[in-house]
C-alpha positions as CSV (number, residue, x, y, z in Angstrom):
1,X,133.0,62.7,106.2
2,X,132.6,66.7,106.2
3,X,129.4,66.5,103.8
4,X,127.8,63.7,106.0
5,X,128.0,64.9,109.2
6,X,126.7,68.2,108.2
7,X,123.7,66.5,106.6
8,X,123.1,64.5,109.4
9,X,122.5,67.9,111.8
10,X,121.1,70.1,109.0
11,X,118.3,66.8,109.0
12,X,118.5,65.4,112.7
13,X,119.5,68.6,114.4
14,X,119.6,68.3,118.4
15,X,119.0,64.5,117.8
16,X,121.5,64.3,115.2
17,X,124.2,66.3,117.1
18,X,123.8,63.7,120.1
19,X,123.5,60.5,118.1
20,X,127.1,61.8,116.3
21,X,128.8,62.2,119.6
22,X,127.6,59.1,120.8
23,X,129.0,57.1,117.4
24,X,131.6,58.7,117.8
25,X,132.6,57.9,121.3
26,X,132.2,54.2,120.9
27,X,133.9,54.3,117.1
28,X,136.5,57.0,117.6
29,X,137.3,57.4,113.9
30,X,134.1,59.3,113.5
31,X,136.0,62.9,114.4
32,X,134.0,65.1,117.3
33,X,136.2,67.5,116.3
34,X,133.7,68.3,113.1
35,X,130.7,67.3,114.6
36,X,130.6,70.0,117.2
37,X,132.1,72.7,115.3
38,X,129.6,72.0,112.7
39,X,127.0,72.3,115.4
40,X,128.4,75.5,116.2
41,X,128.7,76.7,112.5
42,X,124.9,75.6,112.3
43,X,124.1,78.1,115.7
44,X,125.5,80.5,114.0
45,X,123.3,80.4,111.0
46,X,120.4,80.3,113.3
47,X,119.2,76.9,113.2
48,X,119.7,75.8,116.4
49,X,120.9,77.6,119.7
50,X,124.6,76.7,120.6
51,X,124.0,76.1,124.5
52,X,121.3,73.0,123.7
53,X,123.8,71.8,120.7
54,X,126.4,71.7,123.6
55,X,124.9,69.5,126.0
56,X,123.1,67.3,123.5
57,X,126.0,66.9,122.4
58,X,127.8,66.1,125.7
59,X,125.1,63.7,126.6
60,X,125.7,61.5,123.4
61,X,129.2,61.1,124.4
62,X,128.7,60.6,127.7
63,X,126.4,57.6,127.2
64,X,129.5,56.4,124.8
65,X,131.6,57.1,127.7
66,X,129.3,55.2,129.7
67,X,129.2,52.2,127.4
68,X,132.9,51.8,127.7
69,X,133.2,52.0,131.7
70,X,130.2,49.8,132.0
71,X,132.3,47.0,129.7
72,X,135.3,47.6,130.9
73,X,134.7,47.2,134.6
74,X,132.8,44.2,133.8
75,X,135.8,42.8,132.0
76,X,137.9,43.5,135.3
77,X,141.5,43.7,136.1
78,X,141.9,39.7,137.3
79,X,140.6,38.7,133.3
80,X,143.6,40.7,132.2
81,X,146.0,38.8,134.3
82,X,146.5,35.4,132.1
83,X,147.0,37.8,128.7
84,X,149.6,40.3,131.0
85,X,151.1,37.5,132.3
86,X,151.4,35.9,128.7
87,X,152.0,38.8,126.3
88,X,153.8,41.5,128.7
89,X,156.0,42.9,126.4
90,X,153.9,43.7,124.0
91,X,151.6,45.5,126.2
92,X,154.9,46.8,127.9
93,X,154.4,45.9,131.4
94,X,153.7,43.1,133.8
95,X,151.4,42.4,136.5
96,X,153.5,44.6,139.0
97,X,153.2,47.4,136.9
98,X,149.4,46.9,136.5
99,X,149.0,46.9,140.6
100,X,151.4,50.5,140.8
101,X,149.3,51.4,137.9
102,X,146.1,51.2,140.0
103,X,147.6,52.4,142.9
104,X,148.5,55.6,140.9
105,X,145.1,55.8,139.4
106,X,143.5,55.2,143.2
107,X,144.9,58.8,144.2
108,X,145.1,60.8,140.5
109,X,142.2,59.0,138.4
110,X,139.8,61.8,138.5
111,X,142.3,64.6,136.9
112,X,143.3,61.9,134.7
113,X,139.5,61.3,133.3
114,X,138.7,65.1,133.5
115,X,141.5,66.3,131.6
116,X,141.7,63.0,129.3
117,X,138.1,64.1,128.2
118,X,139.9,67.0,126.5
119,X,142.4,65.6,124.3
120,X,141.9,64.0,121.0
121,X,141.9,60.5,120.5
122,X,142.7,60.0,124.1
123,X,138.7,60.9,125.0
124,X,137.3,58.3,123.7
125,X,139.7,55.4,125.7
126,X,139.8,57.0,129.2
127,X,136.6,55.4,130.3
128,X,138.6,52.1,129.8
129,X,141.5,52.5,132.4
130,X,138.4,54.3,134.6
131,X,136.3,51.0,134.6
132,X,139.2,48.6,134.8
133,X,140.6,50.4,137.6
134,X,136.7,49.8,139.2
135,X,136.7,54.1,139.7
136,X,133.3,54.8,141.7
137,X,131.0,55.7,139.0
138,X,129.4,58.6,140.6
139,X,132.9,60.4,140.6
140,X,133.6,58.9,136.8
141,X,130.6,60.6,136.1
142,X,130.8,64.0,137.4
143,X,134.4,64.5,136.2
144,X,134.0,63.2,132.6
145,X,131.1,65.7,132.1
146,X,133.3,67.9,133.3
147,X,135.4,67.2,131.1
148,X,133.5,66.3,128.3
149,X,131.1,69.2,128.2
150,X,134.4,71.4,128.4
151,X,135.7,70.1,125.3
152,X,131.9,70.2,123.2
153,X,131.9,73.6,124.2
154,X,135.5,74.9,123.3
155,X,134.9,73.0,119.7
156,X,130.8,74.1,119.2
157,X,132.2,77.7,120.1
158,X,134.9,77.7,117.7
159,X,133.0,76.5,115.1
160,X,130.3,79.1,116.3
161,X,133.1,82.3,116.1
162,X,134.6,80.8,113.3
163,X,131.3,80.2,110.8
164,X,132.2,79.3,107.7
165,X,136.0,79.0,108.5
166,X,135.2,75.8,110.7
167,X,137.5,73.6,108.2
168,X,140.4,75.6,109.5
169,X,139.8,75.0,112.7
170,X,139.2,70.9,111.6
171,X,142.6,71.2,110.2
172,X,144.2,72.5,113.3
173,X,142.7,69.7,115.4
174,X,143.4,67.2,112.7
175,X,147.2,67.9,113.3
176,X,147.1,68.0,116.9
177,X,145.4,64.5,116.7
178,X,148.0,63.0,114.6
179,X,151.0,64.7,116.3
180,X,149.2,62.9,119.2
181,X,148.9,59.4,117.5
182,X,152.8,59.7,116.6
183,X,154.0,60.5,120.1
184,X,151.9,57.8,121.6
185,X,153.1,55.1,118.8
186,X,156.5,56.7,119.4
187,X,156.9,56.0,123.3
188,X,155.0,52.6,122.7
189,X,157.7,51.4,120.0
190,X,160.0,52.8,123.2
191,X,158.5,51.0,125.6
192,X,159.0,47.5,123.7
193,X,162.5,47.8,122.7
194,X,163.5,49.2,126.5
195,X,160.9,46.9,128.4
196,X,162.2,44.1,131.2
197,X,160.3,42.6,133.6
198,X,159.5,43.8,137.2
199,X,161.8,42.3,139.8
């Protein structure tokens, strides 16, 4: 994955860095986590300047991000309501939960889509919640750049301070994103065996 991704910006280089963020936005597996730090490691060899690498690269995700809102608020809540209503417990919660859940996500969504833009594996979903929820897409937009340039950055400027030791900073995030996948499978496996329905 490494060796591909590095070809594809040594080859497509500002075009390359923002067609990677985008695939890797609406297919999550691909890992931003080396795309960006390899964008860095590639400013630092004087290829490319690290500021354009960063925003390129935070406009390919964004238009993933986009993507995802745009299909999600299509889908809407009231399409959900037959498969809550039908298969609550496996999505842990019922159609009471769902309105509290939008209620919540009236007053907090925006600090919930700026800071999810920042954590692995959770990026690449938030738009979902965001466009189910129907948040205003002028505010969905703002606050994921925010967010999402914010974590291009941090990860192009490691890889940029870091050079040739960007697989240790890989590693690093590679943990941290399955620590992540293991907490969130843990409270879901929680959530089914201690789920009842609302009252």
């Amino acid at each position: 994955m490494t060796d591909w991704v590095q070809e594809m910006i040594a080859q497509g280089g500002y075009l390359g860095v923002f067609l990677l963020m985008f695939a890797e936005t609406v297919f999550p597996p691909i890992p931003s986590e080396v795309i960006m730090s390899m964008a860095g490691l590639q400013a630092a060899k004087g290829t490319m300047h690290l500021f354009p690498a960063i925003l390129l690269g935070s406009a390919g995700a964004m238009l993933g991000n986009i993507v995802w809102y745009i299909a999600a608020r299509w889908l809407g809540l009231a399409r959900l309501k037959p498969l809550v209503d039908r298969y609550g417990r496996w999505l842990t919660m019922d159609w009471a939960e769902v309105n509290r859940g939008e209620r919540w996500f009236m007053r907090h969504g925006y600090l919930f889509v700026c800071l999810g833009r920042m954590l692995p594996t959770v990026r690449s979903l938030i738009s979902i919640p965001a466009g189910l929820m129907r948040m205003r897409f002028l505010p969905f937009l703002i606050w994921s750049s925010v967010g999402t340039i914010g974590w291009s950055a941090m990860l192009a400027i490691g890889g940029w301070i870091l050079g040739t030791r960007f697989a240790e900073m890989e590693a690093w995030l590679g943990l941290a994103s399955t620590l992540l996948l293991i907490a969130m499978g843990s409270w879901y496996l929680w959530r089914v065996m201690t789920w009842k329905p609302s009252r």
